[in-house]
C-alpha positions, 0 to 999 in steps of 0.5 A, spaced: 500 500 500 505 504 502 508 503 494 502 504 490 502 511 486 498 514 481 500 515 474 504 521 472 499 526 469 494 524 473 494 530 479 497 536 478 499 542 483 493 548 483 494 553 479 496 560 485 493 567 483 496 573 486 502 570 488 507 576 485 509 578 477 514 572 478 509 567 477 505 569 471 499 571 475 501 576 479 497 582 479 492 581 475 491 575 477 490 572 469 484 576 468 487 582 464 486 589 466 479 591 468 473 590 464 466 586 466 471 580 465 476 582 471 470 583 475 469 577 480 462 575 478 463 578 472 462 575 464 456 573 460 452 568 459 453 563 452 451 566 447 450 573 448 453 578 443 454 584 446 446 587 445 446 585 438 442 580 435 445 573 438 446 568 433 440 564 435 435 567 434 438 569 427 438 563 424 431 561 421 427 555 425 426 550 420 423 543 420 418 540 426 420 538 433 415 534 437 419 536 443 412 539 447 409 532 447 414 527 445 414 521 450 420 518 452 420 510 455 424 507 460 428 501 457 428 494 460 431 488 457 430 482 458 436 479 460 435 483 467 428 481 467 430 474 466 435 475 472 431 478 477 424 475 476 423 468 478 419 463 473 411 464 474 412 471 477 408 477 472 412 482 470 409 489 470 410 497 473 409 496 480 414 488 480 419 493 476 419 498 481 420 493 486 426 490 484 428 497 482 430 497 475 424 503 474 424 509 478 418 511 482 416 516 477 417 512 471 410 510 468 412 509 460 416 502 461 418 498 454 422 491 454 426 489 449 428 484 446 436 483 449 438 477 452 435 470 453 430 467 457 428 460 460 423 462 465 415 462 464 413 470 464 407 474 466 408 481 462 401 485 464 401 493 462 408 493 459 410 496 452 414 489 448 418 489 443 416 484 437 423 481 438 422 479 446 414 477 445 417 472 441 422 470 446 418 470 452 412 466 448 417 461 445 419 460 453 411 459 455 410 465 458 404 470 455 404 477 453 398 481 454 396 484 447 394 491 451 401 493 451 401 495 444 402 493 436 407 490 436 406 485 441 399 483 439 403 482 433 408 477 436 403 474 440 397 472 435 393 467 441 392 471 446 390 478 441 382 476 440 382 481 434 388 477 431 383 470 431 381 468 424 373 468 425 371 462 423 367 462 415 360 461 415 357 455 411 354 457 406 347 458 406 342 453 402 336 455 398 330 453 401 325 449 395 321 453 394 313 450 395 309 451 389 302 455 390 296 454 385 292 461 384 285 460 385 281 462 381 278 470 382 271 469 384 266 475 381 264 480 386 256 480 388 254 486 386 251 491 390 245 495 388 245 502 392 238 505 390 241 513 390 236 517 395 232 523 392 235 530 393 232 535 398 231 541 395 234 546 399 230 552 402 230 559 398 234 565 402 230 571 400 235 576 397 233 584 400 235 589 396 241 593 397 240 601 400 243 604 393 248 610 396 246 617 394 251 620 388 256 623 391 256 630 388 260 634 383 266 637 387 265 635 394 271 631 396 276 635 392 281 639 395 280 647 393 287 646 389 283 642 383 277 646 385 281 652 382 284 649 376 277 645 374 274 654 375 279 657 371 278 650 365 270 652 365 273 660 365 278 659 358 271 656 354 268 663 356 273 667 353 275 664 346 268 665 344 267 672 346 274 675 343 271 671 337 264 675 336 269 681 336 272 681 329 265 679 326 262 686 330 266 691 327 265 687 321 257 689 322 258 696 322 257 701 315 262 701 310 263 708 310 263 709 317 269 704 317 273 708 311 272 715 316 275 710 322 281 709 317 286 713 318 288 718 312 294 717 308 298 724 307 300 725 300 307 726 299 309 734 297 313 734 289 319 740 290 318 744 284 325 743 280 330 748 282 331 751 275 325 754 276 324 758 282 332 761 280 328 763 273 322 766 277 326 769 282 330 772 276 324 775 273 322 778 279 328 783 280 328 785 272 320 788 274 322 791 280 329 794 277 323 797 271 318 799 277 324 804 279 
């Protein structure tokens, strides 16, 4: 014991700060010299970049992710079962708890198919692969078909659904009996005497009150009683300012020429050559007078 040692390299002196500039790692202590990154508690956390866009949330999500509710199983093998589990014994999440190869919050449990088994199982409630159904089938055990496809795949005897239904025997026809068809007999004709009608009583019509006329102009608004005055009016008109011409026509002809205005005949001027000769004539009589 007193000569055992570890092999070289395997422990190493700790590395001592602020022990002198002579160290290497004297002063600053290997931290620089200020900044957030001297400062104890300093640093910043993975990924940041100094405030910019992080590199992260740059690069585009692409795809599908299940991540929210995927469902994750506990693994068991078979060989672990077969080395804890006695033969007869039922294999499900409480036996697996007890003999601690699940956890106590472990609820989602599948078996796989690693390992050998020579013992008779009971597996209840437990996901089995179709390689360890097989196995533990082929050792007289059983395997319950609610676990899942596969096992009720590996394990065809105990799945209901995977029975053959039995074919159904084909049905024979009945022979079919042959019927006469009696002959129609005449139907007795019923006499119905046809009952006389009853005359139905006389309603005396009475007379309807006549309504009374509605008079001219009653029931009008006094607009249209206007409009249908000044129509009865414009008749009256036309025919007196016809008689007018055919009155003057009436009177004497020669009291329709003195009504006539006069016509004024238009004055001839004398030509000019003659009162020249004349106001000539007039001054040699009264040159002779003197």
């Amino acid at each position: 014991m007193e000569t055992l040692k570890p092999p070289k390299g395997a422990t190493r002196q700790r590395k001592r700060l602020g022990r002198g500039n002579g160290s290497g790692t004297g002063t600053t202590a290997g931290k620089g010299t200020k900044g957030q990154n001297s400062r104890s508690g300093g640093g910043v956390r993975p990924g940041f970049e100094g405030g910019q866009m992080p590199l992260y949330r740059r690069v585009a999500r692409r795809g599908f992710s299940n991540y929210p509710f995927k469902k994750e199983y506990v693994v068991v093998s078979l060989a672990s079962i077969e080395a804890r589990f006695s033969s007869g014994d039922t294999v499900n999440i409480e036996a697996l708890r007890g003999h601690g190869l699940i956890g106590n919050r472990d609820s989602l449990v599948k078996i796989l198919g690693d390992g050998e088994v020579s013992k008779k199982f009971t597996v209840v409630g437990v996901r089995v692969s179709r390689s360890a159904a097989a196995k533990i089938v082929a050792a007289g055990g059983t395997v319950d078909n609610i676990a899942g496809k596969e096992t009720a795949e590996a394990n065809p005897e105990a799945s209901p659904e995977a029975s053959p239904e039995p074919e159904a025997e084909p049905k024979k026809a009945a022979p079919k009996a042959e019927v006469k068809a009696e002959p129609k007999k005449a139907a007795a004709k019923t006499e119905v005497k046809a009952e006389p009608e009853k005359a139905a009583p006389k309603v005396e019509a009475k007379p309807k009150p006549k309504k009374a006329a509605p008079k001219a102009g009653e029931g009008e608004a006094p607009a249209v009683k206007k409009e249908k005055a000044a129509e009865a009016k414009a008749p009256a008109k036309a025919s007196a300012e016809s008689k007018k011409p055919a009155a003057v026509e009436a009177k004497d002809p020669d009291q329709a020429k003195a009504s006539a205005p006069k016509k004024s005949a238009p004055k001839k001027s004398a030509p000019k050559k003659a009162e020249s000769d004349a106001s000539s004539d007039s001054d040699t009589a009264e040159k002779d007078s003197k």
